[in-house]
N, C-alpha and C positions, 0 to 999 in steps of 0.2 A: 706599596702604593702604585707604583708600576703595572704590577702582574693586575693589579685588581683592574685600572686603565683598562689594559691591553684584553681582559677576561671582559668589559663590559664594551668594546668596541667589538669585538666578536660576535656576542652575544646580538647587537644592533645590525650587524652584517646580515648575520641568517637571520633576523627577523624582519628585516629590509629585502632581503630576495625571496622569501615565504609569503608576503604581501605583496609585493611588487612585482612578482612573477607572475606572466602573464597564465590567465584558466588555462589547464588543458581538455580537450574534449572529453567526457566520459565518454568508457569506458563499457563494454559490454555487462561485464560484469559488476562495474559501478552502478550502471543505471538499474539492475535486476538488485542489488543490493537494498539500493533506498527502496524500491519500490514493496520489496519483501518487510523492509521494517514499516511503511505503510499499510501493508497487508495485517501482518503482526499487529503492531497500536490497534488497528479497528477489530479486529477480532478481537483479540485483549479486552480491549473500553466495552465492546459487548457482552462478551461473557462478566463480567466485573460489576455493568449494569452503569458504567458510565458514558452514556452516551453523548454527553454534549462533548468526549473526548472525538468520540467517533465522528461526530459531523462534518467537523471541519474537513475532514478527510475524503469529504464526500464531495462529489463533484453537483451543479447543479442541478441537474438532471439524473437522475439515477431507474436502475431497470433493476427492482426488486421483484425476483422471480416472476421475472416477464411483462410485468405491469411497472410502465414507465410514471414517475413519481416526481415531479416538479413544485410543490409547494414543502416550504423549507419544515410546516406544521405536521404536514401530510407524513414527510421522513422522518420526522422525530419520533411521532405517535407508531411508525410501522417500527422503526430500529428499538424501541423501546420494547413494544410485543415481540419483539423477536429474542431478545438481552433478558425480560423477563421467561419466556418459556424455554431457554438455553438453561438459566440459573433454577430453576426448578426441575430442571433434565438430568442437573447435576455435570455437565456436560466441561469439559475439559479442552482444552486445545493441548496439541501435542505435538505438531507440526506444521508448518508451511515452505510450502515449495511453488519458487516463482520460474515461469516459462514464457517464455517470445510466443505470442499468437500461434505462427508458425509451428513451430514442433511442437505444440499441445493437438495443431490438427491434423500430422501426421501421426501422431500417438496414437492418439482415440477418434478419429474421427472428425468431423466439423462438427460445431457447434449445435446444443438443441435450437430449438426456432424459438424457445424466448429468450435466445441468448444474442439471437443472430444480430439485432441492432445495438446490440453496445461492442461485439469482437470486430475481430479487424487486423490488418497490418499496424503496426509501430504499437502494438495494446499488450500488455503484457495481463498474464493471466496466473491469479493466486488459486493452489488449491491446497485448503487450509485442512487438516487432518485432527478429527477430534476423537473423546474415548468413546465417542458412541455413534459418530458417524462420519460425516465428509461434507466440504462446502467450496466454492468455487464464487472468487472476486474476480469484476474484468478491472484490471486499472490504465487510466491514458494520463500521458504526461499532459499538463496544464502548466505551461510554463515551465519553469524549471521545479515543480510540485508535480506528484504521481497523484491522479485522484481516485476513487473507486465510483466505476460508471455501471457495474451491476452485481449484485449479490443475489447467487442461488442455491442450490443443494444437489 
């Protein structure tokens, strides 16, 4: 009866200092982390053809290959044509790889020009690897949520 006491005042200890402790800042590679499985879910929900998973993810403004998209109709109807001719492509994801703005434009270059108004400082930048070709999300943090503010190829 004892040990059980002493086993469940423990147990209340570290779950009192696991709540109770105060955030720590993320994290370089914390904040590339979620942002990558944001990347992931929306290419996922697309390829899959469920796109009302992808929306939320989506920021309210969005720059689909260049043309800036603001009616929440407008996005659905274009992520939709895009989820349907992906699944009839047969098209696969196989990879994603998240990068700091920055060393995506020392790698390759600056951005194309219809990419130029969604990239940036603090944006981090998805380039998603599929069996038949290549695609690239910008994403900004929104709070403490990463959204994706332009999808292109």
């Amino acid at each position: 009866m004892i040990l059980r006491s002493l086993l469940l005042l423990a147990v209340l200890a570290v779950l009192s200092v696991s709540v109770l402790a105060p955030p720590r800042p993320a994290a370089a590679g914390d904040r590339e982390f979620m942002a990558k499985l944001v990347a992931q879910t929306f290419f996922r929900a697309l390829l899959e053809g469920t796109v009302e998973t992808a929306l939320p993810l989506c920021s309210k403004r969005v720059n689909l290959d260049g043309t800036w998209v603001e009616v929440p109709g407008v996005l659905e109807r274009r992520l939709r044509a895009m989820s349907v001719h992906a699944r009839e492509q047969g098209v696969r994801l196989t990879r994603v790889t998240v990068l700091p703005h920055g060393v995506v434009v020392r790698r390759f270059g600056p951005p194309p020009a219809r990419l130029r108004g969604a990239t940036g400082p603090g944006r981090l930048v998805a380039l998603a690897r599929f069996n038949t070709a290549g695609a690239v999300a910008v994403l900004r943090r929104t709070g403490a949520f990463w959204k994706v503010v332009a999808v292109t190829d």
